[in-house]
C-alpha positions as CSV (number, residue, x, y, z in Angstrom):
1,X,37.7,-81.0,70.0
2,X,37.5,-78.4,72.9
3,X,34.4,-76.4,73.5
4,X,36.6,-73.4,73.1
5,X,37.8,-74.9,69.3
6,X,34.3,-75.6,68.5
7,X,32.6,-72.0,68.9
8,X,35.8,-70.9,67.1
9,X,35.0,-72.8,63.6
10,X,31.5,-72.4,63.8
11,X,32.5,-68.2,64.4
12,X,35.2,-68.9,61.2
13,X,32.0,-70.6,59.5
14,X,29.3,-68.2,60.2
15,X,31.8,-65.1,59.1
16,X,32.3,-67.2,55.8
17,X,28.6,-67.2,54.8
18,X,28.4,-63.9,56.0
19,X,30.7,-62.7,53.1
20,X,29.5,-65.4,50.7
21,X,25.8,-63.6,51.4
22,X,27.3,-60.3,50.7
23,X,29.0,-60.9,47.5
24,X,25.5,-62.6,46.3
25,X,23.6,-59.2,47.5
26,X,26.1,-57.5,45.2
27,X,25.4,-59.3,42.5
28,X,22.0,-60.6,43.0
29,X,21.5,-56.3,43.4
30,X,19.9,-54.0,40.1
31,X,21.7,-51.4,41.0
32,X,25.0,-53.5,40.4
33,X,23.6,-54.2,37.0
34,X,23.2,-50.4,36.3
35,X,26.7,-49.8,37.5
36,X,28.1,-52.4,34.7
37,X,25.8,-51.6,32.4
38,X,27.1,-48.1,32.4
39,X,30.6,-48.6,32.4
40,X,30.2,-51.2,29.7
41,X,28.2,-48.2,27.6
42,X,31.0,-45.7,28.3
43,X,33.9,-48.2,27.4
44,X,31.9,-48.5,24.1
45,X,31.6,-45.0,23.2
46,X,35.0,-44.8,24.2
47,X,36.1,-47.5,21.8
48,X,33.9,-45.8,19.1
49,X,35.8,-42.5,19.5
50,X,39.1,-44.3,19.7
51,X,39.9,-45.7,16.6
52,X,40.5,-49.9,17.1
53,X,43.8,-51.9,16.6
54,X,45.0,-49.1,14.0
55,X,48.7,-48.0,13.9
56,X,49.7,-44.9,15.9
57,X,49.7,-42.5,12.9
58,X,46.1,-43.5,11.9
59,X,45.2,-43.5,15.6
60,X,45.9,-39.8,16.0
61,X,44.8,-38.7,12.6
62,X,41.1,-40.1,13.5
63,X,41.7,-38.7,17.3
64,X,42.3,-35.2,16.0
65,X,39.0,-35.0,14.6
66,X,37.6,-34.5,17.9
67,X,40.6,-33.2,19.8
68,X,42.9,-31.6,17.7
69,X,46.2,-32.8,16.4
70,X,48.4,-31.3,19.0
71,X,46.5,-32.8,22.4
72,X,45.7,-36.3,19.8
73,X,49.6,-36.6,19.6
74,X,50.0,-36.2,23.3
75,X,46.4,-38.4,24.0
76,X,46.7,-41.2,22.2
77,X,50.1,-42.6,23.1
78,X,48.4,-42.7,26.5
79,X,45.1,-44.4,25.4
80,X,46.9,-46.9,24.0
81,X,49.3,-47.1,27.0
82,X,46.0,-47.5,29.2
83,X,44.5,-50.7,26.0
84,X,41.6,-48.4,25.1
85,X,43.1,-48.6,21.5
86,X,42.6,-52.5,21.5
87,X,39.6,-52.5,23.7
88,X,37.3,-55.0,23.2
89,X,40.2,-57.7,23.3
90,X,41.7,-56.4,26.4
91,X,41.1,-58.5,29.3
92,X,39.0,-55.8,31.2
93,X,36.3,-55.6,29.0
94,X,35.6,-59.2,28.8
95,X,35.9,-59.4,32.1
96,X,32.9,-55.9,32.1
97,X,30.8,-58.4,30.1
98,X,31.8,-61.9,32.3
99,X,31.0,-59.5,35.9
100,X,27.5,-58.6,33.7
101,X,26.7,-61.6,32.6
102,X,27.4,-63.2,36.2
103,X,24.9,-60.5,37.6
104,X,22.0,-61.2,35.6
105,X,22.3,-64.6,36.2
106,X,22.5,-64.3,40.1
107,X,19.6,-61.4,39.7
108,X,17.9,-64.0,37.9
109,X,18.3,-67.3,40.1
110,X,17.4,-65.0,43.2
111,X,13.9,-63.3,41.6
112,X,12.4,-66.3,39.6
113,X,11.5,-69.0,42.2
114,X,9.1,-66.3,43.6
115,X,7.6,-65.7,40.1
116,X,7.8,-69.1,39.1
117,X,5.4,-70.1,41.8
118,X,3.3,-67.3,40.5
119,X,3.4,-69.0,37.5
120,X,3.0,-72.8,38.3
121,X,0.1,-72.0,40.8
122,X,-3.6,-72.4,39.4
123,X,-5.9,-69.6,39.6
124,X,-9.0,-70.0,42.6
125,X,-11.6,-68.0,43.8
126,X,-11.4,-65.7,46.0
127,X,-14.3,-63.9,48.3
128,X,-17.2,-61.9,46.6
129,X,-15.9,-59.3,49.1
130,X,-12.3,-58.6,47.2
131,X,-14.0,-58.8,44.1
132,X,-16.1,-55.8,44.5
133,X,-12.7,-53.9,45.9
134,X,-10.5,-54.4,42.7
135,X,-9.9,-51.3,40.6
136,X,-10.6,-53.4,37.2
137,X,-14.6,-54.9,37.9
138,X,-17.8,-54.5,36.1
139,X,-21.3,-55.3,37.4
140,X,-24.5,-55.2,35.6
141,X,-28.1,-57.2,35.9
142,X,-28.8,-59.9,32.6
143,X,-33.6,-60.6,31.9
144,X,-32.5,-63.9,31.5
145,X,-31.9,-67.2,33.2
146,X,-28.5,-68.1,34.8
147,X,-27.8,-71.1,33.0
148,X,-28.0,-69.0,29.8
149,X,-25.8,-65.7,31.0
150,X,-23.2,-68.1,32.5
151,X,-22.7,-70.6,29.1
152,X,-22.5,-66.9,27.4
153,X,-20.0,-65.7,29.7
154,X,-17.9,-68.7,28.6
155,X,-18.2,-68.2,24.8
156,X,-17.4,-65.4,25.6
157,X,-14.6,-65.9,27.1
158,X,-13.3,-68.4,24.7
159,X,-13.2,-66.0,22.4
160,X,-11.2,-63.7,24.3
161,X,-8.0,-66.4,24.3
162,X,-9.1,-67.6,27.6
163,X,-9.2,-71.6,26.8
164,X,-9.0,-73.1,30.4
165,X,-12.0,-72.0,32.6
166,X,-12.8,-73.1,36.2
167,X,-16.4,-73.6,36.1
168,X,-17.1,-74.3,32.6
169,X,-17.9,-77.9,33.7
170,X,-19.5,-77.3,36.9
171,X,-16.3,-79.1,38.8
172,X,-16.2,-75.8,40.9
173,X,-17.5,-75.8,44.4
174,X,-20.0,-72.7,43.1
175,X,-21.4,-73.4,40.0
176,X,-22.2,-70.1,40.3
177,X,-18.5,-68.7,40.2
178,X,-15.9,-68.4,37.2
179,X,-12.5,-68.1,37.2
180,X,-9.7,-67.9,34.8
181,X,-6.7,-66.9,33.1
182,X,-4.0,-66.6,30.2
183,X,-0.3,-65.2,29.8
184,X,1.1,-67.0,32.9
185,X,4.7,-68.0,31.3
186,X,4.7,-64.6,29.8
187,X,5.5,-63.7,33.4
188,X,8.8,-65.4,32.4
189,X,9.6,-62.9,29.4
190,X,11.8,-61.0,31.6
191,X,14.2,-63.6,32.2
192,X,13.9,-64.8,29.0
193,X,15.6,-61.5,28.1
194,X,18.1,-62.2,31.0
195,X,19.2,-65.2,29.3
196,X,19.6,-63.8,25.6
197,X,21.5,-61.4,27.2
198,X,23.6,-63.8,28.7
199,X,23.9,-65.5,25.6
200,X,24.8,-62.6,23.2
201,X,27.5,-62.0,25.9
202,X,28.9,-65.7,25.6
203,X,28.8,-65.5,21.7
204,X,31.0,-62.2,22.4
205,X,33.2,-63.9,24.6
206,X,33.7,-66.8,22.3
207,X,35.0,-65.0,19.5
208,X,37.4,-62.7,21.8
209,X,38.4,-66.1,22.7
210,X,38.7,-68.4,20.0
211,X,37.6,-66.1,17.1
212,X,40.0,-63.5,14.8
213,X,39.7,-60.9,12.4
214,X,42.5,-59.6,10.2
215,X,43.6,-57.7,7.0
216,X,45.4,-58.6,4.1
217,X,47.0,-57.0,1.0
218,X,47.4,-59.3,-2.3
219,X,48.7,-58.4,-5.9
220,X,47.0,-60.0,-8.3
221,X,49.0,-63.0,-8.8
222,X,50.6,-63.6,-5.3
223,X,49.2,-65.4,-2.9
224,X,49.4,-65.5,1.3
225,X,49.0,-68.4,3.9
226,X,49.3,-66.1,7.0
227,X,47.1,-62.7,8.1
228,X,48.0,-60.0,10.0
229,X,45.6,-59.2,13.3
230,X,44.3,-55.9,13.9
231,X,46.5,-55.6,16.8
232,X,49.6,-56.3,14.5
233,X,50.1,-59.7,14.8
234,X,50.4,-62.1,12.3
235,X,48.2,-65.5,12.3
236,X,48.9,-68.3,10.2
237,X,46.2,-70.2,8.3
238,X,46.4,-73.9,7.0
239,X,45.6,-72.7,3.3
240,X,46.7,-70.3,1.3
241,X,44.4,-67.5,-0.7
242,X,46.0,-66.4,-3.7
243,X,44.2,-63.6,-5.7
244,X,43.8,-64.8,-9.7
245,X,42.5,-61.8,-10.9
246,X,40.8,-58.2,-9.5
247,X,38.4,-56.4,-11.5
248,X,36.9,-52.5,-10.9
249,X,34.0,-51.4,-12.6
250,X,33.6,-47.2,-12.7
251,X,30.2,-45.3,-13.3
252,X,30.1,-44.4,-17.1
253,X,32.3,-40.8,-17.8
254,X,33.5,-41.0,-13.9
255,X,36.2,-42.1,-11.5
256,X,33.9,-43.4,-9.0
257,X,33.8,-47.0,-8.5
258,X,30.5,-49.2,-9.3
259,X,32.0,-52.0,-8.0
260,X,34.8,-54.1,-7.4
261,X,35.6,-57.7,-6.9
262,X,38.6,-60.1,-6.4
263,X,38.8,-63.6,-8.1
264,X,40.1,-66.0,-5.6
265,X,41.4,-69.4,-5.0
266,X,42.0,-71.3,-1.9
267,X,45.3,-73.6,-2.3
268,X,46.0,-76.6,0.5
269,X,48.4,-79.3,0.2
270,X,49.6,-77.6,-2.9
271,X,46.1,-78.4,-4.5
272,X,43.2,-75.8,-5.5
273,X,40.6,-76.8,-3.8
274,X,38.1,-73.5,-3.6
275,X,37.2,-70.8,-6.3
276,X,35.1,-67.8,-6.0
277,X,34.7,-64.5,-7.3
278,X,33.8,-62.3,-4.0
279,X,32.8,-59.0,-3.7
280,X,31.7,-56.4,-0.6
281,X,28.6,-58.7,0.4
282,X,29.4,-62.0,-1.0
283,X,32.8,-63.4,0.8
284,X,34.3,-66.9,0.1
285,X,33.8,-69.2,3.1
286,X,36.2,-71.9,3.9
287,X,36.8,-73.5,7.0
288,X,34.4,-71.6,8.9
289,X,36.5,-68.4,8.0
290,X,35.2,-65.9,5.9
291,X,36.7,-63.9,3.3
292,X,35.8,-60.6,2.4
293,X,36.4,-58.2,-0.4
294,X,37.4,-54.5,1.6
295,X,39.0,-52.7,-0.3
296,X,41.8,-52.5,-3.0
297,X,44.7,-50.7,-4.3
298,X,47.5,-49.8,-6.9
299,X,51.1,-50.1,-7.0
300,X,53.2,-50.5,-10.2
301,X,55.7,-53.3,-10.8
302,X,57.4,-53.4,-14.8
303,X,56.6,-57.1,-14.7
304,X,52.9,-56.8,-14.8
305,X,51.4,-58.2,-17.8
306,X,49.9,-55.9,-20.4
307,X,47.0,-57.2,-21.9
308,X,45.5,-56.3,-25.3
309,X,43.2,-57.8,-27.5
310,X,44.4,-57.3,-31.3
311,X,41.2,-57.6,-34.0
312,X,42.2,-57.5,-38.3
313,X,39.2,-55.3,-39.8
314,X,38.7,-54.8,-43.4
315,X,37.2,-51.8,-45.5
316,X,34.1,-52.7,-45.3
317,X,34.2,-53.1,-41.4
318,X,34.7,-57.2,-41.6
319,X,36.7,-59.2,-38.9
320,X,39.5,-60.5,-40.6
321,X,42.1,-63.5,-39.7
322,X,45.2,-62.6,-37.4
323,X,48.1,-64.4,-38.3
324,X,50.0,-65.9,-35.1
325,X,52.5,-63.0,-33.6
326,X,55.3,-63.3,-32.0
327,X,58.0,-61.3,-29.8
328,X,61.2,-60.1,-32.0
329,X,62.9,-63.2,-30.0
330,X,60.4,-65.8,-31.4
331,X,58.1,-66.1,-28.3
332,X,54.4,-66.4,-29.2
333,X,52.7,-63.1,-27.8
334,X,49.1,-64.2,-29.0
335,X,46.7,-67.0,-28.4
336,X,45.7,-69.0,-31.8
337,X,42.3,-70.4,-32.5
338,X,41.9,-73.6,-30.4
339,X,43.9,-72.4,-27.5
340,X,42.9,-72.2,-23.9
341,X,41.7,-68.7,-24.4
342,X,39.0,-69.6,-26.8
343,X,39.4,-66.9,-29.2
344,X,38.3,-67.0,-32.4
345,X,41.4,-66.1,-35.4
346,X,39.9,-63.1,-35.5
347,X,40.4,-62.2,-31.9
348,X,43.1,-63.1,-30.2
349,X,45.0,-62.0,-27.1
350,X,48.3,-60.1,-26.7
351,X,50.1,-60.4,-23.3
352,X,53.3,-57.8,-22.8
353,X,55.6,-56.5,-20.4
354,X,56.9,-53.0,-19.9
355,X,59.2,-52.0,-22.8
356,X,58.5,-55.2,-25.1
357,X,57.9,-54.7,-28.9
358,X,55.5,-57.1,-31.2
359,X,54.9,-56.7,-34.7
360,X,51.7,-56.3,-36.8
361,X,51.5,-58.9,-38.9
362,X,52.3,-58.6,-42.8
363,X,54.0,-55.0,-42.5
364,X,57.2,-54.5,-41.0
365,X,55.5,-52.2,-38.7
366,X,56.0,-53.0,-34.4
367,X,54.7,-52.0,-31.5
368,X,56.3,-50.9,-28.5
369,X,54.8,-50.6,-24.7
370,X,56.6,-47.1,-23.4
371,X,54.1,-45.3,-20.9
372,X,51.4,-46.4,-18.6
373,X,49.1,-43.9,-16.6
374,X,46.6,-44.9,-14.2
375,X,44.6,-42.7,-14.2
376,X,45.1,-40.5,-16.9
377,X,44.0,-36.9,-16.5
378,X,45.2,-33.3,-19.1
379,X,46.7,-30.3,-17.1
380,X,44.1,-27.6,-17.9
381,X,47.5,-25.4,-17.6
382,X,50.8,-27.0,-19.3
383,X,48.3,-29.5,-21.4
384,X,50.1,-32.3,-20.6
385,X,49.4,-35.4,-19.0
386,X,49.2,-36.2,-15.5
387,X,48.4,-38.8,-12.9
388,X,45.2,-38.1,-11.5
389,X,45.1,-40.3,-8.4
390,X,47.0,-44.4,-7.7
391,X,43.9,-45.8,-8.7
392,X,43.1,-47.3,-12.5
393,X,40.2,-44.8,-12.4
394,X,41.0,-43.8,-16.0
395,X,43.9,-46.5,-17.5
396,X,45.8,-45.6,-20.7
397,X,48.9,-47.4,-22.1
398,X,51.9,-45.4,-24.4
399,X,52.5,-47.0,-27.6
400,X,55.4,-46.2,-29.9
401,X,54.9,-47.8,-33.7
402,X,58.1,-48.0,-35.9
403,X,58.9,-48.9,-39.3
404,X,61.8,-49.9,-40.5
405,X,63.4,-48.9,-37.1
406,X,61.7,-44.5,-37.6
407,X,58.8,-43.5,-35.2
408,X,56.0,-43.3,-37.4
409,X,53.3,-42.9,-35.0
410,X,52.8,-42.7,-31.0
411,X,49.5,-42.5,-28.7
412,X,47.9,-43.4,-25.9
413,X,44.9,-46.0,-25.8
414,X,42.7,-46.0,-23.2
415,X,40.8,-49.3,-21.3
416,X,37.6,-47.5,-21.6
417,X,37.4,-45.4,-24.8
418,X,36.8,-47.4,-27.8
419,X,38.2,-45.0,-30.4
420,X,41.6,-44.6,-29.5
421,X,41.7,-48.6,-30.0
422,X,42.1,-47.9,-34.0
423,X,45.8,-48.7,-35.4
424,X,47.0,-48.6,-38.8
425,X,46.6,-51.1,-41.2
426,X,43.0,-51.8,-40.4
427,X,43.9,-53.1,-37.3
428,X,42.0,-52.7,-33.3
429,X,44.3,-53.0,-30.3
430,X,42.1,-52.9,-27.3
431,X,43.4,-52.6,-24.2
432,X,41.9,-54.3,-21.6
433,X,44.1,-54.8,-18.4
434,X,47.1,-54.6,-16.7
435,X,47.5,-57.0,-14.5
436,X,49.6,-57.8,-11.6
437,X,49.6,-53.9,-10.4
438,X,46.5,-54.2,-8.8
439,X,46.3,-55.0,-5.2
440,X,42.9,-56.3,-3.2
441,X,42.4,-55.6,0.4
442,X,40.6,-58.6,2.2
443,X,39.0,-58.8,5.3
444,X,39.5,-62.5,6.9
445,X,37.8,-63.4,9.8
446,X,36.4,-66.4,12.0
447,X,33.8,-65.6,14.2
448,X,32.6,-69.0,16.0
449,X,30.2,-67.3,18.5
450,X,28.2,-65.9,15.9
451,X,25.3,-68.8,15.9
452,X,25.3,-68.3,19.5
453,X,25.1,-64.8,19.5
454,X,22.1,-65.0,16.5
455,X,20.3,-67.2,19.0
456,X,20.1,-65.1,21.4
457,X,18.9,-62.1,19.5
458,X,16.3,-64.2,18.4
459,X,15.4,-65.3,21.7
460,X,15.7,-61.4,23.0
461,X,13.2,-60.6,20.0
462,X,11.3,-62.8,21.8
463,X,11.5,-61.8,25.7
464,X,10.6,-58.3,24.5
465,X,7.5,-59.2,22.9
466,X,6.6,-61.5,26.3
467,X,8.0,-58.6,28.7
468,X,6.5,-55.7,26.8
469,X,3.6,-56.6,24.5
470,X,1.8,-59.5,26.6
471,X,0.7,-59.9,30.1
472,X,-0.7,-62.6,32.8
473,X,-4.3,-62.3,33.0
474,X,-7.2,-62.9,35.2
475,X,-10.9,-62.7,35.1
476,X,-13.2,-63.8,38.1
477,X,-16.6,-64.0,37.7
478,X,-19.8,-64.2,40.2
479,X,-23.3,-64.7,39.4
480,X,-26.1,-64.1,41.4
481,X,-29.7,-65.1,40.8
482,X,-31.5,-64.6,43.9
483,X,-33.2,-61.3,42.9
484,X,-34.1,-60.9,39.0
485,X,-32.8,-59.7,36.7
486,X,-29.5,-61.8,36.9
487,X,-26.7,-59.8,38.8
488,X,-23.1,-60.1,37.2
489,X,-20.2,-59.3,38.7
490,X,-16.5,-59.1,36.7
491,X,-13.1,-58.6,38.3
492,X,-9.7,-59.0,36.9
493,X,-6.3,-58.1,37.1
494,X,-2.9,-58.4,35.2
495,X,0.8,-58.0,36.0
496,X,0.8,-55.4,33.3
497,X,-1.7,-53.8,30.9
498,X,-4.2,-53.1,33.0
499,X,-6.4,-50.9,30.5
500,X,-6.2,-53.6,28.3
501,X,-7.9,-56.2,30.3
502,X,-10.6,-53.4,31.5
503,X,-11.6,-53.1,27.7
504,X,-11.6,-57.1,27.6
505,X,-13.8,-57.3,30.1
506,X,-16.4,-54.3,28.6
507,X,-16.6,-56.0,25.8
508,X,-17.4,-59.3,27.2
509,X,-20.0,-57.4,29.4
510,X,-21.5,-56.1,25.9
511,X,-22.0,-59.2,23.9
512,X,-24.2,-60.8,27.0
């Protein structure tokens, strides 16, 4: 290789570290670290004002709360154009939080040798001369002997948190001289901060990554083996949930809601192999995915199941015995003492669709399902009935009664008011669900980061305390006993907290 070649790659070389030193400047830089850290705080108030993964019609109904729905029809075709509306799993933003993650770890590997030698390096004494110059000192003269001022010094001390003391032996080169410290790793509690950070970002990352979280409707009844994304997609699971059952329980003389809770059941392989009744707080985890109850709703289908329970009671306000009922084509309609349902004879269970007839047994008097309103409400006006809202705020079921083929009687029965459950012939029909209308909303997600992200807010509880609440301390101390009484000086600084240390060191100059 020429002369000429050689001066050429080592040029090529040298130009190569130059650029390699000033990407690490811009990242090793705090002012970098502002710059991210204030496009990532923008990007998140963004996404808070931008609804998330909703369709477009709910996107610009919660966009024209702040803009008006004439400029949120013409904005948020372009957000979403632009992926502000999915946001936080668009490939910008986790490359925001890779870019600030990569930052504070270059800031850190660039900053910590020099305070890791801080750290690692043992306090020493330094010249009377300094001593007398720091800004945190104390001197004062002790009527006793040195031996005595000095072994109280180090009680002292002790006391104080400081456990490891230069001179407490008499190893020093002056016996005469003190030295010591605490705190030194909490020197460290910045970059212990930098790495939670780092690792709340990860945890993040991961579940953009390998994590999901999705909606689902089901009917009471159905079941569903796939999700559907919050960006529309659907997901497949390798189970199925099916909803057995969903319950609502209302505040007493109201419409609102107490509560409400699906019963579900996780099917694989064609087997049930999970149960749980879940509610708001209280999902059912399988698989490391985790179900939640969200919400629910209503929508009526004429082959729901009308439930009632039928009860015989005498004169005198006895149960009485229910004789088995059936449909007018022969099908049993109720459950018979010793059945699955566990009844007793006295209480048994009627299951009906929309439009089918039972009779009550020894008259020829029969039933017949005609009306169903959800929510069951009186027009102050007309007087009539009325559908208050699609929810079974307020459930009530028509019932026609016939004899001999003539209406003889007709009225409504309500799940909640006891006293329209009275019938003729001594008989209670209680209505107590109808099921198969009711849908429940389900939040399903996996979330595999989250341990790592937990972690590091734990370990970020704990840099704050280090960077914030404690500090690296030193205390020198000189003793001089060539004129009486005993001359004492104190010095001592800190990385941080310096009025803290100055009242340490009062204190210790009191209790000599």
């Amino acid at each position: 290789m020429s002369k000429k070649e050689r001066a050429e790659e080592q040029k090529s070389g040298s130009a190569e570290e130059k650029r390699i030193d000033k990407i690490w400047q811009i990242f090793s830089s705090v002012k970098t670290a502002i710059v991210l850290f204030v496009i990532i705080s923008v990007s998140s108030i963004i996404g808070t004002v931008v609804v998330q993964n909703a369709p477009l019609d709910q996107g610009i109904e919660s966009l024209s709360k702040f803009t008006g729905d004439a400029l949120a029809r013409k904005l948020y075709p372009l957000i979403a154009d632009m992926g502000l509306s999915d946001m936080y799993g668009s490939w910008w933003f986790a490359s925001l939080l890779f870019l600030f993650a990569l930052n504070i770890t270059i800031c850190s590997i660039d900053r910590l040798p020099k305070v890791w030698k801080i750290v690692k390096e043992p306090i020493k004494p330094i010249p009377v001369e300094l001593l007398a110059k720091m800004p945190v000192r104390h001197e004062f003269g002790v009527k006793t002997d040195i031996a005595s001022v000095k072994q109280a010094l180090i009680s002292g001390l002790r006391k104080a948190g400081f456990k490891k003391i230069s001179g407490a032996e008499g190893a020093s080169a002056d016996r005469n001289y003190i030295c010591t410290e605490k705190g030194r790793y909490t020197r460290l509690g910045v970059y212990v901060v930098h790495f939670s950070i780092v690792l709340i970002l990860a945890g993040a990352m991961i579940n953009t990554i390998f994590g999901f979280s999705s909606q689902i409707n089901i009917m009471e009844g159905d079941s569903s083996s796939s999700v559907v994304l919050l960006n529309g997609k659907e997901r497949e699971l390798n189970f199925a949930i099916r909803c057995d059952d969903f319950d609502t329980e209302y505040y007493p003389n109201s419409g609102r809601p107490r509560s409400y809770k699906s019963s579900l059941s996780i099917i694989k392989n064609s087997k049930e192999i999970a149960r749980k009744n879940i509610d708001v707080n209280d999902p059912l985890i399988f698989d490391g995915i985790k179900i939640y109850q969200a919400s629910y709703g209503f929508y009526f289908r004429r082959d729901a199941d009308f439930i009632f329970r039928i009860q015989k009671i005498n004169d005198r306000g006895q149960k009485g015995t229910v004789p088995d009922l059936r449909t007018p084509s022969g099908v049993p309609v109720f459950d018979g003492a010793g059945s699955e349902s566990g009844l007793s004879p006295s209480l048994q269970t009627l299951r009906l669709k929309y439009g089918e007839t039972f009779k009550i047994p020894g008259t020829n008097i029969t039933g017949k399902v005609v009306d169903f309103n959800p929510s069951f409400a009186i027009d102050q006006n007309t007087g009539q009935p009325y559908i208050r809202e699609k929810q079974m705020s307020n459930p009530a079921v028509g019932v026609e009664f016939y004899e001999k083929g003539a209406l003889k009687d007709a009225k409504w029965i309500f799940k909640r008011i006891p006293d329209t459950w009275k019938v003729m012939e001594g008989y209670t029909i209680e209505f107590v669900d109808l099921w198969g209308v009711q849908y429940t909303t389900l939040l399903v997600n996996r979330m595999p980061g989250l341990p790592v992200i937990y972690t590091g807010f734990i370990i970020l509880s704990i840099g704050l305390y280090m960077a914030f609440f404690m500090s690296h301390q030193k205390i020198w101390i000189k003793l001089s006993e060539k004129d009486k009484p005993v001359k004492v000086l104190i010095a001592g600084s800190a990385n941080k907290g310096g009025e803290g240390l100055k009242r340490k060191i009062e204190r210790l100059a009191e209790d000599i």
